[in-house]
N, C-alpha and C positions, 0 to 999 in steps of 0.2 A: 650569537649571530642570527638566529632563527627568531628572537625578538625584533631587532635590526630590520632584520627582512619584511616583516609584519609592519614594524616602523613604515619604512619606506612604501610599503603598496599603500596603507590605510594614507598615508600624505598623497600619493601621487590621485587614486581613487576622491577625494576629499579638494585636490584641486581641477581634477575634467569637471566634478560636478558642478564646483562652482563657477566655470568656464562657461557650462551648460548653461546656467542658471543666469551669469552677467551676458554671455552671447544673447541668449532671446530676451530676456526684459534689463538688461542696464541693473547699473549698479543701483539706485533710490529702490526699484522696485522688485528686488530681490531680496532674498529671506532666509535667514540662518534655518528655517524648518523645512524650506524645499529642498536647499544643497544639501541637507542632512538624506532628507527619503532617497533624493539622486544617487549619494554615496554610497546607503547603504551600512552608514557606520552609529556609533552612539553619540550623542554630545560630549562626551570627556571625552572622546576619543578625540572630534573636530577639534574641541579646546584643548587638546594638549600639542596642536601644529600651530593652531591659529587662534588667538582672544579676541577676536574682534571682526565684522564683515570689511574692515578697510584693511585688516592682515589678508583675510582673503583676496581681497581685489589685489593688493602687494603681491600676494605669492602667488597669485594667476599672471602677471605681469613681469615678476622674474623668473617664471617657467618659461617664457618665451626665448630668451636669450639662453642657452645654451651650448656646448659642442655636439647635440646630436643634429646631425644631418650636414656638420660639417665634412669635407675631404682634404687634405694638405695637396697645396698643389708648389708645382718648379716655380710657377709665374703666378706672383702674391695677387697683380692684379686679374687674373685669373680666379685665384678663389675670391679675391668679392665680388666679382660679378655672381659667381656661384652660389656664393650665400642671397645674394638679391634673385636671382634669377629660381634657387629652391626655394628660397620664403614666399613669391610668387606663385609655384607649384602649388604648395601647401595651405595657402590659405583658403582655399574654399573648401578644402576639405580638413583641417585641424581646428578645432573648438576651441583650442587656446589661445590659438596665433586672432580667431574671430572675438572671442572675450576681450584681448588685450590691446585690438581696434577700437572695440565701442568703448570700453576702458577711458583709453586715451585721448578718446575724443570727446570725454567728458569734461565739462570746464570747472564744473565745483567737484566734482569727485579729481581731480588734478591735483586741488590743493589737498586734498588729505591723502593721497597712497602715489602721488605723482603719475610718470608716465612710463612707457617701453623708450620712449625717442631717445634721453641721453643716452642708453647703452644703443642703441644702434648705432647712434651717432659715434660712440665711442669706439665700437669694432669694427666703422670704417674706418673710424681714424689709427689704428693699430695696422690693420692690413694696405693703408694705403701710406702712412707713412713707412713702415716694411718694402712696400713697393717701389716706394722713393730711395728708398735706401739700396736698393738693386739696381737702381739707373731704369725702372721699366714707367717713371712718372717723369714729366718733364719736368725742369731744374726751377721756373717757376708756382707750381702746385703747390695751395698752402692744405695740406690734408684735412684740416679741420674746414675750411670755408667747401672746399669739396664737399665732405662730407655731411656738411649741412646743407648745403647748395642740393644735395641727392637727395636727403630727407624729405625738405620741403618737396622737392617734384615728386619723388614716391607716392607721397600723403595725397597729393592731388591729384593721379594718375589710378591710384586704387580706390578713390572718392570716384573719378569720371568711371573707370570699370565696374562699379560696384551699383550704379545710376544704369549704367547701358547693356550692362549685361550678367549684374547678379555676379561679377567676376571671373565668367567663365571665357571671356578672352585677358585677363590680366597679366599671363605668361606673355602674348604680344605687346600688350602695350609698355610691358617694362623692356621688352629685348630691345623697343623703338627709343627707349626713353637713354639705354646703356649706349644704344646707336649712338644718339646728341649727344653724351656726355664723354665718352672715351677720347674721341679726336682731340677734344682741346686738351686732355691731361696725359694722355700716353703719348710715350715715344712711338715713331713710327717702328720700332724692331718688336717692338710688346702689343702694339694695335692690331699688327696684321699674323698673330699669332692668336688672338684670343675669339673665343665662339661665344658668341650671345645668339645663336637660334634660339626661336620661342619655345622646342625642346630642350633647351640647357637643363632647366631646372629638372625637368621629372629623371630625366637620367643622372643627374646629382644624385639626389635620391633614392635612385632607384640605386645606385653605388652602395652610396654610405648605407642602406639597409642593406644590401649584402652583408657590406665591411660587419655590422654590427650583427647579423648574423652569425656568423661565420666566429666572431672573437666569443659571441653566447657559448656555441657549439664545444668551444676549445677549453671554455670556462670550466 
């Protein structure tokens, strides 16, 4: 177990630094000997997570998708605003969620370690066809065009935040953006029950870090 756990920090330490490292200089111009100083760990130790800088760019990229920071909610469409509205929170202040931007906005690093966008794409399409399945989507929502339909304006919305203000209204411009997009797909019984204030997200968060407190604690 005590190996296990060594496991797991030297991987998790091994992927911030390489977050750190694609965050400020992109993937071309990053270096298996800086993420190394960052981490703090040995070379066998890197290669025994990762063989290669396009495994890292990979595993900085499916560290983003996760359950942490998610909460289970009654109204599905509910929690994906949540998850949108906390991945907003978070991104000016998480190394990975910023790594796994310049990442994907990479057009030749794309073709070798791909992107984050199919799975986003994919856990809208899980929580909103869930949603549909509750009566809280209207009977014509194809969850999948949704959910790409969202992607795309996301990606351009945190491009215009990222240009006008370094991100630090980005929480606004997604609650504006959840504004345009809910009316056409919810039902009115689900629209006028769901909160997209521009503080949605940090008290997401602020939640689910309790919740995950609190389960350490009991650990």
């Amino acid at each position: 177990m005590a190996r296990q756990e060594r496991a797991v920090r030297t991987r998790h330490a091994v992927v911030q630094a390489a977050a750190q490292v694609f965050a400020e200089r992109g993937y071309a111009a990053a270096t298996i000997a800086e993420i190394l100083d960052r981490a703090g760990v040995t070379k066998g130790a890197l290669y025994f997570h990762f063989d290669s800088k396009e495994a890292l760019a990979r595993g900085v990229i499916e560290a983003q998708i996760s359950e942490t920071h998610r909460v289970p909610r009654e109204l599905k469409l509910q929690e994906w605003v949540d998850v949108g509205m906390g991945l907003a929170h978070r991104i000016p202040r998480d190394v990975v969620l910023l790594a796994g931007i310049r990442l994907s906005a990479d057009l030749q690093g794309r073709r070798m370690f791909g992107s984050a966008w199919p799975a986003w794409i994919q856990l809208s399409v899980t929580l909103l066809e869930e949603a549909k399945e509750r009566g809280e989507v209207l009977p014509h929502v194809v969850p999948v065009e949704t959910a790409e339909c969202f992607l795309a304006s996301w990606i351009g919305t945190q491009m215009l935040s990222e240009a006008a203000s370094g991100w630090a209204d980005l929480s606004e411009r997604i609650s504006i953006l959840f504004n345009h997009i809910l009316p056409a797909i919810a039902t009115p019984a689900a629209l006028i029950r769901l909160d997209v204030a521009p503080d949605r997200g940090a008290r997401v968060v602020e939640e689910a870090e309790r919740a995950e407190t609190l389960v350490a604690a009991e650990a």
